[in-house]
N, C-alpha and C positions, 0 to 999 in steps of 0.2 A: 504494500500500500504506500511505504513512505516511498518506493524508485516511483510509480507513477504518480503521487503528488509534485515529487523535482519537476520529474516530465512535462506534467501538466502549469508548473508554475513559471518553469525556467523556459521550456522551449515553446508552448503551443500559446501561453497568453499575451506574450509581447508579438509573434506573430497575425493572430487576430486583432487584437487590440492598432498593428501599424495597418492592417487587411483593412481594416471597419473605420480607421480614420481618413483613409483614402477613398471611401466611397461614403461618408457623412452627408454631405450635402448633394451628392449627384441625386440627378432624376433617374427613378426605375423605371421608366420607359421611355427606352428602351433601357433594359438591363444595363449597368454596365459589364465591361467585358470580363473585370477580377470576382464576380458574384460569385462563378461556381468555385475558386478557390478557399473564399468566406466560408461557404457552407459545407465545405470539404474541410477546413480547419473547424468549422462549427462542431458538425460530427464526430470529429476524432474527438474532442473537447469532451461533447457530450459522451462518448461510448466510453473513454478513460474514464470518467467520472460514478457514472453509472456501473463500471467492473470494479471499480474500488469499491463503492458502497453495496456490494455481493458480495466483497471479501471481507467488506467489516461484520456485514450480517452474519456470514461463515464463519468466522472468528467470535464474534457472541453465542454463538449458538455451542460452537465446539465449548465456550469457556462453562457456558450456562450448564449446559446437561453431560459436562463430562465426569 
């Protein structure tokens, strides 16, 4: 859990975070062209997140009923 928190804090937020400032004020239509990157960094964002918080649920449960 703590190697995907680094991952998730060190490499994917400052990424999104420059992704989403560079397309703040454009118009969505049409798209701009770095959208499907955004949402491709979005996703990883979210699926790292959501795999940690399986492992922590996995890890209370081992602690709870073992």
């Amino acid at each position: 859990m703590l190697v995907l928190a680094v991952i998730v804090t060190v490499v994917l937020t400052p990424l999104i975070t420059s992704v989403g400032r560079s397309i703040d004020f454009l118009p969505r239509n049409p798209p701009p062209p770095v959208m499907p990157r955004f949402w491709m960094l979005h996703g990883a964002f979210t699926s790292l997140d959501g795999i940690k918080l399986l492992a922590g649920i996995g890890l209370l449960v081992r602690w709870v009923f073992r």
